[in-house]
Structures are given as structure tokens and as C-alpha cells.
N, C-alpha and C positions, 0 to 999 in steps of 0.2 A: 287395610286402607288403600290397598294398589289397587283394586278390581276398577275395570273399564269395563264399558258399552264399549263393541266394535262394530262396525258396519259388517254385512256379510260379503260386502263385496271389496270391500280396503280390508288391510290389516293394521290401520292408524287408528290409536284411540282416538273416540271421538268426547267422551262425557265420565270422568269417574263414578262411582257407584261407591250412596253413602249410607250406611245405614241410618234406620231412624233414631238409634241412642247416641251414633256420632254428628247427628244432625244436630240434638238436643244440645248436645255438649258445646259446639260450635256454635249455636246462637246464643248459649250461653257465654263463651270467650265475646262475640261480636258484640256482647248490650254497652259495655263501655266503649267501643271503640268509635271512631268521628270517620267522616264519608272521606274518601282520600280522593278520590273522582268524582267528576259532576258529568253529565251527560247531559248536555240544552238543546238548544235552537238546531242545530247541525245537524244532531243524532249521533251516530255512533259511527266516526271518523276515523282512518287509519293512525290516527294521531292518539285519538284517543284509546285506540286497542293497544296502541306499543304503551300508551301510561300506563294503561290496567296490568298490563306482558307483567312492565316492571313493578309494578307495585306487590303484583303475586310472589314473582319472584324473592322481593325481597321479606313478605310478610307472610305469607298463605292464605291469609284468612284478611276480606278488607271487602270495605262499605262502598256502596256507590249510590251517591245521589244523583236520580233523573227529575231535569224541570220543563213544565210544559208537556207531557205525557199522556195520554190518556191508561189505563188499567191495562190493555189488552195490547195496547204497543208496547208498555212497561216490561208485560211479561214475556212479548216476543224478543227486544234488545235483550233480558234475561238469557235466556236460551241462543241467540247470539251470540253472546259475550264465549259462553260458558263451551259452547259447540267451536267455539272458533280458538279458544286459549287455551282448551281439553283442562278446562274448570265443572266441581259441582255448585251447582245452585245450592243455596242452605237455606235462603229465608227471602220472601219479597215480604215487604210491608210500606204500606205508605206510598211514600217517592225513594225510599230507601231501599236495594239490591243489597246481598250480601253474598262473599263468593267466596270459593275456597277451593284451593290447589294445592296438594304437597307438593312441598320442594324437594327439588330430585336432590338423588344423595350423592354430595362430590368427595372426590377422594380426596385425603388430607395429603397437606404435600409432604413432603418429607422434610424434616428439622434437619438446620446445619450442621455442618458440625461446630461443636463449641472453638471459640478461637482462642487461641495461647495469650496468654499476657503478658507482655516486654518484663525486663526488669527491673527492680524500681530503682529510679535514677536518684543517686547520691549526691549527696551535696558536698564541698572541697572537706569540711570540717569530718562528715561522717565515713567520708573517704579516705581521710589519710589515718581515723581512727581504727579504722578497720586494716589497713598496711601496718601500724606499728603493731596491735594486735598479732595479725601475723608473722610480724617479725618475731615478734617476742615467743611466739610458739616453736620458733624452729631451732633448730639443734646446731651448737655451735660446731661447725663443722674444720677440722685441722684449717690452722693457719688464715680459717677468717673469722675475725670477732662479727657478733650481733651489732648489727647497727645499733645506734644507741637509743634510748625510748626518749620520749619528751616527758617534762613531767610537768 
């Protein structure tokens, strides 16, 4: 799914290259999915190429509806788009573009390390149970008695 058209004379991709059964597949993922971009009056805006930027980015595969178009402008902003974002075309139909880019693969960052946990704080009662406890475990050593236990 990496393979690019390059120009002969750049070494910048310019157009991924998709086969025809990832094509099928792809318009098959696209039939539920709703136009995330509109393309009107304007045309095809710096405004609207950073939406599409980010939409691919975040999705790979996303709809664009153009209004006001004729077939033959439809298909050249197609080929625009896709020339200019180093997107494949997948499907024109309608007013409807559909377009697809994989997303580049980012490296995972590195997990923390796990953080220690205090220790858990006592309350007066659990506190001095655990001292007489301890008293009571230690050895009556010459000349001093065991403190005495509560009872």
C-alpha cells in the first residue's frame, strides 16, 4: 500500500498507487461514511486543503462533497486535491469525491515508568495498634520491662 507515482524529475511523491481490489475494499469501507468536507462557491481554498490535510490525517479514508460543479471541474479539483495532499482518488460519483491516504506510521513513545505509591496513612487508633503489637513482640530485655499492653 506504500507504492507512489513520482515525477521523473522530483523525488517527492506525488499520487499513491492503489490497486483495483484495495480500491474495491475502500469504497466498500466509504458507503456508510457522510461527506466531512464541502467544496462550494470558492472552490478549492487554502483553507479548505489544510481541512482535507487534517481530516486525512486523522481518518485515511473521507468523503467530500462539491456543490455547484460541473463533471469535468468535479474531476479536475479530484485530482487536485489528491496531487496536492499525495492522496489516492478511490471513487467519484455524483457530487461526492472520496479519498484516501495512509497515515504515516508514528513511533510509540515510550511508557513511564510506573510511580511508587506512598504509604498508607494510618489513622491514631490503627497506629498505636500496630506500636503495642510491636511492643508486645520484643523481648524483654535485662532490666526493662515490656511496656504494658492496653486491653
Amino acid at each position: 500500500m506504500n507504492a507512489f507515482i513520482t515525477d521523473i524529475t522530483s523525488t517527492t511523491p506525488v499520487m499513491p498507487v492503489i490497486t483495483p481490489t484495495q480500491r474495491r475494499s475502500l469504497r466498500a469501507l466509504a458507503h456508510p461514511l457522510k461527506p466531512v468536507v464541502s467544496i462550494s462557491q470558492k472552490g478549492l481554498s487554502e483553507t479548505v486543503l489544510a481541512e482535507i490535510e487534517r481530516c486525512l490525517a486523522a481518518h485515511e479514508l473521507i468523503k467530500i462533497r462539491v456543490y455547484g460543479h460541473e463533471r469535468e471541474q468535479r474531476e479536475t479539483l479530484l485530482a487536485e486535491v489528491c496531487t496536492k495532499l499525495n492522496a489516492a482518488p478511490v471513487q467519484h460519483i455524483g457530487n461526492l469525491l472520496v479519498v484516501w491516504r495512509e497515515k504515516p506510521v508514528v513511533a510509540e513513545p515510550v511508557p513511564a515508568a510506573p510511580r511508587r505509591r506512598a504509604a498508607p496513612v494510618l489513622s491514631k487508633k490503627a497506629a498505636a495498634a500496630k506500636t503495642d503489637k510491636a511492643a508486645r513482640s520484643r523481648k524483654i530485655v535485662l532490666g526493662k520491662p515490656r511496656r504494658p499492653t492496653r486491653t
